[in-house]
C-alpha positions as CSV (number, residue, x, y, z in Angstrom):
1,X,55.9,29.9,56.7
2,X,56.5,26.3,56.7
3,X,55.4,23.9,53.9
4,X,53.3,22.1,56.6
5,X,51.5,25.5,57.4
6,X,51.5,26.3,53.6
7,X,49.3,23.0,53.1
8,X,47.6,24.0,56.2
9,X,46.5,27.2,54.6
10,X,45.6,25.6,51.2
11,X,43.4,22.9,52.5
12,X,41.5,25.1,54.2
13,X,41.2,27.3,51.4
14,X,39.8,24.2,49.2
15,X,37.6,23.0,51.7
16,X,35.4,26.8,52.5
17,X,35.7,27.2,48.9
18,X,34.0,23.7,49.0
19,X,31.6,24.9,51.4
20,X,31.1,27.9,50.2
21,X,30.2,26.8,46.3
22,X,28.8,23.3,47.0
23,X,25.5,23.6,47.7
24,X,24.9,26.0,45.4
25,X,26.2,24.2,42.4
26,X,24.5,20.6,43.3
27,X,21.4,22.8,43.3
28,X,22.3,24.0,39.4
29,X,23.7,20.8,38.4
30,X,20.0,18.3,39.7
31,X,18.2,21.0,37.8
32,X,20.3,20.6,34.7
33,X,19.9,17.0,34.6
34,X,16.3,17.6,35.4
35,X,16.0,19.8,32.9
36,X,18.1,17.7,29.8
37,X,16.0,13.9,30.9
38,X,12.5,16.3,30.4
39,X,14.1,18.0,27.0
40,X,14.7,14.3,25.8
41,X,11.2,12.6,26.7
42,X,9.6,15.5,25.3
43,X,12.4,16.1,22.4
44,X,12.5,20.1,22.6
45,X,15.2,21.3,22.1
46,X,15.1,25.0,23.1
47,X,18.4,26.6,24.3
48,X,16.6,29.3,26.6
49,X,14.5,25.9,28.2
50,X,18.2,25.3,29.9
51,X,19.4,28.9,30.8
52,X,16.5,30.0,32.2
53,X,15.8,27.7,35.1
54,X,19.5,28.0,35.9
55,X,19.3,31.3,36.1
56,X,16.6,31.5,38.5
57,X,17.7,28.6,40.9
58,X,21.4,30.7,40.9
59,X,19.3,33.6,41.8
60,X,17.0,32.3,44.5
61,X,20.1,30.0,45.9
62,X,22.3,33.2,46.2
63,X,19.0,34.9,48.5
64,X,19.0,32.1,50.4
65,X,22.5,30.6,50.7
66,X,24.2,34.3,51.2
67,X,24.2,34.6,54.8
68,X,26.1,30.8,54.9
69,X,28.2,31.8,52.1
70,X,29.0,35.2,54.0
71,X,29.7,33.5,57.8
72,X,32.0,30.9,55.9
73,X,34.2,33.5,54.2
74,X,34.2,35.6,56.8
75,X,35.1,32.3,59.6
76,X,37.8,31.5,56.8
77,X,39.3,35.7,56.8
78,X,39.6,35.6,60.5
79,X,41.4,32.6,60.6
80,X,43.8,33.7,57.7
81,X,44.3,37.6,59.7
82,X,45.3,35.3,62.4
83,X,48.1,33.3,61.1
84,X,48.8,36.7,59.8
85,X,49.3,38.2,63.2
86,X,51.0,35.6,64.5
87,X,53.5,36.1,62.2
88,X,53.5,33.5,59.0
């Protein structure tokens, strides 16, 4: 394997992983800062008020994201078994 196709391999590794975890953590990270501008109007400072909520978006983004998460992995393992049987 060339350096080229090393990179090759690499970039597309970034870019599903990308893909794979982006939407999900934009998702987590709007409801955090939704979450810390309402604990600061309304001065609560609870630790549960920021785990919680994250914990259920993760949950309900996994249900509904999986079967986009699963098609991008598995588009990204054929692609790697065929640079694998072609030989580098």
């Amino acid at each position: 394997m060339t350096g080229a196709e090393l990179v090759d391999v690499a970039k597309d590794g970034l870019l599903t992983y990308a893909r794979v975890a982006g939407p999900l953590m934009v998702a987590i990270m709007l409801a955090g800062v939704l979450i810390s501008f309402l604990q600061a109007i309304t001065q609560i400072q609870e630790q549960s008020l920021t785990f919680v909520p994250k914990m259920i978006l993760t949950g309900l983004g996994l249900y509904f994201f999986l079967s986009f998460i699963g098609s991008s992995m598995m588009a990204y393992m054929t692609r790697i078994a065929f640079r694998i049987a072609q030989g580098g």
